[in-house]
C-alpha positions, -999 to +999 in steps of 0.1 A: +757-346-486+725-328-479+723-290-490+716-258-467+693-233-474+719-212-482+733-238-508+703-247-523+699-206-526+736-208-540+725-238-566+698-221-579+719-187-584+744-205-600+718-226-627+724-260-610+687-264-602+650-245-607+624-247-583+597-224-600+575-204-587+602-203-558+590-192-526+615-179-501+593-186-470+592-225-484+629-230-480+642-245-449+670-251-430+679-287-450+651-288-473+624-270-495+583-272-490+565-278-526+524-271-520+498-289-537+487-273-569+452-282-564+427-283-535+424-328-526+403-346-500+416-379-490+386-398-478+396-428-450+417-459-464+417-443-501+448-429-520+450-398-540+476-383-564+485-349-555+509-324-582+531-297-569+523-265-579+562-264-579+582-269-609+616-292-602+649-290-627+677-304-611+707-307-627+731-338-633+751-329-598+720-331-578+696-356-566+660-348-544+641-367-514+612-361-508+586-365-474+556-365-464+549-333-437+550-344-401+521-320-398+501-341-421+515-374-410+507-370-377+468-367-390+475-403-408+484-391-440+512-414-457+533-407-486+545-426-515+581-411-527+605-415-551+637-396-557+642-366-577+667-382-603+697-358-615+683-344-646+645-346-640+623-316-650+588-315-643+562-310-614+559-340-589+530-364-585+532-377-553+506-404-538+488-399-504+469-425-484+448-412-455+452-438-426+429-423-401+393-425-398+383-391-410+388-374-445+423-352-449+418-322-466+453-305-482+447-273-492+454-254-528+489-240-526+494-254-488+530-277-484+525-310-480+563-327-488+598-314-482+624-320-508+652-327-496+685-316-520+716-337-521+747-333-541+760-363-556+801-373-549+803-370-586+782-359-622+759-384-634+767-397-670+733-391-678+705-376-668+670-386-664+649-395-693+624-413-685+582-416-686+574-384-665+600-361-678+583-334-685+552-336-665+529-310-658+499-318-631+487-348-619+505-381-640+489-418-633+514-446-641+531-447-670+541-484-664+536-508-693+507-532-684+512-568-682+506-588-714+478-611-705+486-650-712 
């Protein structure tokens, strides 16, 4: 189930998730805005990796979704997103392609996802420990390459 502002604002009181620096303006009726740490310009038909400024803990009841704005969608700017897994801590990098045919400028500090909070039925065994735990600014993939044959 998806969390209210008010339950997100209880979950954080509580010690069941961080969103730091927290803004009060950014949360929203379902969902919190994280802004872009640093200024980006996304030329036409190239891809970017953007950081929050925000950094996530969520603990092992807990799960995030992210989007892209509709502000900055409806300018042709698409979103690559993953979920927030239960036990993740760490700011976000999220990918942006510009589908239009001018550049797309986000600002320094200016929202440009929603997270969306969900409680999970249950606790997760485990938490997240994977390549980007941790993470602080942009993070390229931490995929292991191919071995060549």
């Amino acid at each position: 189930m998806a969390l209210s502002d008010s339950e997100i604002l209880e979950a954080i009181s509580k010690g069941l998730m961080r969103i730091e620096p927290f803004r009060r303006e950014a949360l929203n009726p379902a969902g919190y805005d994280l802004s872009a740490e640093r200024e980006v310009e996304v030329p036409p038909g190239a891809f970017r990796l953007v950081s929050t400024k925000e950094r996530v803990e969520l603990g092992l009841g807990h799960l995030g979704i992210l989007q892209i704005r509709s502000s900055l969608a409806r300018e042709g700017l698409i979103a690559s997103t993953a979920l927030i897994d239960p036990g993740f801590k760490g700011q976000l990098t999220i990918m942006v392609f510009n589908a239009s045919k001018g550049p797309i400028r986000i600002m320094e500090g200016e929202a440009f996802v929603q997270m969306a909070l969900l409680r999970l039925g249950g606790t997760a065994g485990r938490g997240y420990s994977g390549a980007y735990q941790g993470s602080i600014g942009v993070v390229s993939s931490r995929r292991p390459k191919p071995k060549e044959t």
